[in-house]
N, C-alpha and C positions, 0 to 999 in steps of 0.2 A: 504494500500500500504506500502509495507516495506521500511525505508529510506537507503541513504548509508550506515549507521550507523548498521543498520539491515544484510545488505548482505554481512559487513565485520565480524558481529559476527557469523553468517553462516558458513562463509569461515574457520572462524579461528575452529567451533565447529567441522567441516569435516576435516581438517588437523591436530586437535588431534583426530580426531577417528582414523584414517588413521597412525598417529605414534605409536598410542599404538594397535594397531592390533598383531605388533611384538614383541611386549612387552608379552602381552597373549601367542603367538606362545612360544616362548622361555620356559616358564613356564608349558605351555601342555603337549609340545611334549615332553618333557623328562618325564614327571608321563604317558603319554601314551607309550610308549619308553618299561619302567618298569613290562607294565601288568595291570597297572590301566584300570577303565573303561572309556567307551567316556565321560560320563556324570558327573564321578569327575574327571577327567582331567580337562575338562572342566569347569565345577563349582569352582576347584581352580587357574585357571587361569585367569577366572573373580573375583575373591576374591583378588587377587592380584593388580588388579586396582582399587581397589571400596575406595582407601582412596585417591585417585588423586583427586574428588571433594570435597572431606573433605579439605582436605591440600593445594587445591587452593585458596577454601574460606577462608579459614587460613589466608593466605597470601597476598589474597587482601583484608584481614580485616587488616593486619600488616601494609602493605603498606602504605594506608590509613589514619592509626594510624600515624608511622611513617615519613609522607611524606617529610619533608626535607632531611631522613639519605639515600634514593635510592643515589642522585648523587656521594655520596660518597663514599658508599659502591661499587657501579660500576666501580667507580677508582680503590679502593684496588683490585676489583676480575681483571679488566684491566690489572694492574700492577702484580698480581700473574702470570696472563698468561703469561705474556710479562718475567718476570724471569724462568719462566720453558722453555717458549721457547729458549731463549739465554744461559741457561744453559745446 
C-alpha cells in the first residue's frame, strides 16, 4: 500500500512530467519547423531534458550537504525579487 508520502511523490513526478512537456515542445518544433526529421527533432528535444535528473540529484545532494545555507539563500533570492519588483 503506498503511504501519503508515496502519492505526494507521485503527484509531484506527474507535475514535472507535465511542465517539461513544453519544455520538449519549444525545442522540437522549431528543428521540425527547419526540415529536420520527426525522429531527431524528437531525439533532440528529449536530449534536452535528460540533465534535469542529473542536476536534481545534484542539488539535492547540495542541499543536503549544505543544509543550514537554504534559509538564507531564500532570503537573498526573496529580497532580489522584491528589488526588481519595486524597481
Amino acid at each position: 500500500m503506498c503511504s501519503s508520502w508515496c502519492w505526494r511523490g507521485l503527484a509531484l513526478a506527474l507535475g514535472i512530467g507535465i511542465q517539461n512537456f513544453p519544455e520538449w515542445l519549444v525545442v522540437s518544433a522549431p528543428l521540425r519547423r527547419e526540415g529536420w526529421s520527426r525522429r531527431k527533432a524528437f531525439m533532440y528535444g528529449q536530449a534536452s531534458g535528460a540533465v534535469e535528473p542529473i542536476a536534481g540529484v545534484i542539488g539535492a545532494a547540495a542541499v543536503i550537504w549544505m543544509h543550514p545555507l537554504p534559509p538564507y539563500a531564500l532570503s537573498f533570492a526573496a529580497g532580489a525579487m522584491i528589488y526588481v519588483v519595486v524597481e
